[in-house]
C-alpha positions in Angstrom: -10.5 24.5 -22.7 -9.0 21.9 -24.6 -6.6 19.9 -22.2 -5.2 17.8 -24.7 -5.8 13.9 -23.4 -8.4 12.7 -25.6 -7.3 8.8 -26.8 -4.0 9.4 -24.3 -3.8 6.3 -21.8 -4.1 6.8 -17.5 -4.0 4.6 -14.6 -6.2 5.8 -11.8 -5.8 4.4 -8.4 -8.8 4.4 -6.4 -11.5 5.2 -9.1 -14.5 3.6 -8.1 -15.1 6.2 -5.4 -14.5 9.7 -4.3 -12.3 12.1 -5.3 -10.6 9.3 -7.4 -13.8 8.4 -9.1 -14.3 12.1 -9.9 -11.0 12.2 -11.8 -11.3 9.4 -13.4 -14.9 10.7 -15.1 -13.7 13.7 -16.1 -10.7 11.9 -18.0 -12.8 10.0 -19.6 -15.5 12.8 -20.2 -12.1 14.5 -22.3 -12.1 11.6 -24.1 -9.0 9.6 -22.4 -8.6 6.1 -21.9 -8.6 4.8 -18.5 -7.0 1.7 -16.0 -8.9 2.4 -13.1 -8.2 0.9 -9.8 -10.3 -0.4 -7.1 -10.7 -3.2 -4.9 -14.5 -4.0 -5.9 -15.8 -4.3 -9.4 -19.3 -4.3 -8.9 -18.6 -0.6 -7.6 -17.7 0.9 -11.4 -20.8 -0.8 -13.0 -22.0 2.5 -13.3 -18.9 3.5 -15.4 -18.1 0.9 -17.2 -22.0 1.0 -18.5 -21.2 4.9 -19.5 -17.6 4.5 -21.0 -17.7 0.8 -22.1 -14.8 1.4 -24.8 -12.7 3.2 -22.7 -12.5 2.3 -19.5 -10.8 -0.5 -18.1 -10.9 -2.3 -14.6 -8.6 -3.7 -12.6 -10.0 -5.2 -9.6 -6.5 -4.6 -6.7 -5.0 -3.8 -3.8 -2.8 -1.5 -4.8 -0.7 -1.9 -1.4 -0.4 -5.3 -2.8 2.9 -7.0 -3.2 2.7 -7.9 -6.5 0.4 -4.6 -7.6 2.9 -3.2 -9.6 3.4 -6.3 -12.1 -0.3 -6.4 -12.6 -0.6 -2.9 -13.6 2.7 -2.8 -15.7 0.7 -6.3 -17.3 -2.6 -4.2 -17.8 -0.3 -1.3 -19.9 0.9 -3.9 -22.0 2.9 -2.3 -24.7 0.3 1.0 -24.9 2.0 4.5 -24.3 1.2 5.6 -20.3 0.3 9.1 -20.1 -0.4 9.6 -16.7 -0.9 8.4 -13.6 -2.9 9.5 -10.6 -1.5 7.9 -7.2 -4.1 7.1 -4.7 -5.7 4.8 -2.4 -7.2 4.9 1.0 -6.1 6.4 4.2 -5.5 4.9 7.6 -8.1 4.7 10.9 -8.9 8.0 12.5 -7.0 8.3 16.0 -5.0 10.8 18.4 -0.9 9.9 18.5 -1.5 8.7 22.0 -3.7 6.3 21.1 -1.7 4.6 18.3 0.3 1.0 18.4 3.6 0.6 16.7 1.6 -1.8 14.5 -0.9 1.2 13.4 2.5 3.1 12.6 3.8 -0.2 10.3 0.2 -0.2 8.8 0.0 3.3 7.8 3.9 3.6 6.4 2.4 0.4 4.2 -0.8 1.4 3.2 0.1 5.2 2.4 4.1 5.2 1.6 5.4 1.8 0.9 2.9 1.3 -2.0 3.5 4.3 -3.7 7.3 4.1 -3.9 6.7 0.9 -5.7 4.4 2.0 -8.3 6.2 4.7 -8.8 9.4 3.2 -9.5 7.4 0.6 -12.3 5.6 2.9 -14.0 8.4 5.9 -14.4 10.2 3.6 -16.6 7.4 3.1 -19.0 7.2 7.2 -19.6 10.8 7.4 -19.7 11.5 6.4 -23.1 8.7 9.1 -24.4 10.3 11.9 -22.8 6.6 13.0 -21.2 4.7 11.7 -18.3 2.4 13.2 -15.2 2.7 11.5 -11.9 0.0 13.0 -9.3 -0.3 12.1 -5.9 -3.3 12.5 -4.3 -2.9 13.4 -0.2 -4.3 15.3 2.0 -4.6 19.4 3.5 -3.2 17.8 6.6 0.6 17.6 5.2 0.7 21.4 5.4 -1.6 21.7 8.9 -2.0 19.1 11.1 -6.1 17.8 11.0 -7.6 16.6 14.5 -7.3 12.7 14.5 -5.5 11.7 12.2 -1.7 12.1 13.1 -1.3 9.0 11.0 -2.1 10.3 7.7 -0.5 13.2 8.5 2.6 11.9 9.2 3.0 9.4 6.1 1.9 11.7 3.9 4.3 14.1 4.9 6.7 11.7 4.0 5.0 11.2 0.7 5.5 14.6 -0.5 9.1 14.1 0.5 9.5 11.6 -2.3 7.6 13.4 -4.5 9.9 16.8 -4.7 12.7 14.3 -4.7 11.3 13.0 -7.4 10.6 16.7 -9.2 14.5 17.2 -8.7 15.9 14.3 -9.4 13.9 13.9 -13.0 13.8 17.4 -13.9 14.5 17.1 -17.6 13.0 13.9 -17.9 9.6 15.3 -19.2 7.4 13.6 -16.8 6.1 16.1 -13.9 5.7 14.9 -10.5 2.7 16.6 -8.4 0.2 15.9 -5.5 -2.8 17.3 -4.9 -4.1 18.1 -1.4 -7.7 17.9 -0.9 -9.4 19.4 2.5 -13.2 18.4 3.7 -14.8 17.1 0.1 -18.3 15.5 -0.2 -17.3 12.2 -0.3 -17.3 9.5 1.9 -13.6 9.6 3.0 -14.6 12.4 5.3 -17.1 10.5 6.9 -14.3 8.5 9.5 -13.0 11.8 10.5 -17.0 12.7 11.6 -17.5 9.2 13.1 -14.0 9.7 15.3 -14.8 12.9 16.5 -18.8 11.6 17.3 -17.5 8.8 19.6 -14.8 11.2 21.2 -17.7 14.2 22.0 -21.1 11.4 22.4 -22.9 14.5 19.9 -24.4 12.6 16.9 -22.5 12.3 13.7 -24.9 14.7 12.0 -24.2 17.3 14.6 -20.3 16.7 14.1 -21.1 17.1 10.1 -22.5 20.7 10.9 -20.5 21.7 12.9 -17.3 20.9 11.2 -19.3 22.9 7.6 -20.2 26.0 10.0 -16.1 26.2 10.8 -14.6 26.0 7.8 -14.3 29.4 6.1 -16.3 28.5 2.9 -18.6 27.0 5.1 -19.4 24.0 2.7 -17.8 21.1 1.8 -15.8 20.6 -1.9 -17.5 19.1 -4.7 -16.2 16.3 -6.3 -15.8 17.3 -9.9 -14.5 20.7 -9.1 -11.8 19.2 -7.6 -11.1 16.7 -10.4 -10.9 19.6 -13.3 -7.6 20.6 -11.5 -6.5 17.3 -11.3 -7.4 16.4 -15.0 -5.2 20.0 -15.9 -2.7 18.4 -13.9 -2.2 15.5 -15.6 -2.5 17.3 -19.1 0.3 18.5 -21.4 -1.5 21.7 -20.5 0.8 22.0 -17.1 4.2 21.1 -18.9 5.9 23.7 -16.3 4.8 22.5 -12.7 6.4 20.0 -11.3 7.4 19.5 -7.1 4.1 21.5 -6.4 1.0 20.7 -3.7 -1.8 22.4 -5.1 -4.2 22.6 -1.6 -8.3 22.2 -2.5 -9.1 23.5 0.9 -11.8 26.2 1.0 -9.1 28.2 2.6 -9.2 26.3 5.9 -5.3 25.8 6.1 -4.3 29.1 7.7 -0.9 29.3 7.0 0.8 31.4 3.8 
């Protein structure tokens, strides 16, 4: 299936690992430019080797004060297509055991940063009448995952803004999406193993098991499964879905 992106310009947030990585290869497989985000360079040697012409690095923190301006700086005056909204999430831990500081961490690290990229970018796509703006969360913003009450809570919020968004823009052309991943092959799952290894004393193989014999697929996602969605997503392909959370879950969240 022709998605329709080849030569079209995308920022990718967290693209030098992951899920994030994932999405940004396949882009690039269809032939898209890309900006992609990370916080190491030496990490997308391995890209940049591959897709020389087409990909481009910025080394940031995209929680970052002055992130935004850099990125809008990167664009330059090139037409944005897309953009794929993600970054890390915040320490594994039980409410309980959180500090008001954790709570002012997480609301900057998974909310704050987003609102401001989103509100710099937008305006580029604006004038073109088409945009896609995909926010990559979490399974846990439609059921609650052991450990990590503070990325459940922000992101909550996060899809908040992002049906606000959908409403508020609705004949703007630019569609505004997020994409919920559950347990993936990746190393972001890994903290959620390591948390729940130092609560139980079993080791953090054990935990890995264990958590793969529970969930109903009984495997964890791959990687480039989950970014063909994502690259549909944020493809003139899905012109009519905007305000959505598409769950990549292996059918572990149980409600309808």
């Amino acid at each position: 299936m022709d998605v329709q992106i080849r030569d079209k310009l995308f920022v990718v947030g967290g693209a030098s690992s992951g899920l994030g990585k994932a999405i940004a290869l396949q882009l690039l497989e269809e032939g898209a430019a890309v900006i992609g985000i990370g916080r190491n360079r030496e990490r997308f040697v391995d890209m940049t080797d591959t897709f020389p012409s087409t990909l481009e690095v910025l080394e940031l923190d995209l929680s970052e004060e002055h992130a935004p301006e850099r990125i809008v700086s990167a664009i330059g005056s090139r037409t944005l297509s897309g953009v794929l909204v993600n970054g890390g999430g915040p320490p594994a831990k039980k409410a309980m055991e959180t500090t008001l500081a954790d709570w002012d961490a997480a609301y900057a690290g998974l909310l704050r940063w987003k609102v401001a990229l989103t509100q710099a970018l937008v305006p580029l796509m604006m004038p073109y009448g088409y945009g896609r703006m995909l926010f990559l969360e979490s399974a846990s913003i439609r059921q609650p995952i052991e450990n990590l009450v503070l990325s459940t809570s922000l992101r909550m919020a996060v899809a908040g803004f992002v049906k606000t968004l959908s409403q508020e823009l609705s004949t703007s052309g630019i569609t505004f999406n997020l994409i919920a991943p559950g347990s993936h092959d990746t190393p972001a799952i890994e903290r959620i193993y390591r948390k729940k290894s130092e609560q139980t004393g079993k080791s953090f193989e054990d935990v890995r098991q264990e958590a793969i014999a529970q969930a109903p697929s009984r495997t964890l996602g791959h990687p480039g499964d989950f970014a063909q969605l994502a690259c549909w997503l944020l493809s003139p392909a899905s012109r009519f879905v905007t305000g959505q959370t598409y769950l990549v879950d292996g059918g572990s969240v149980k409600g309808t």
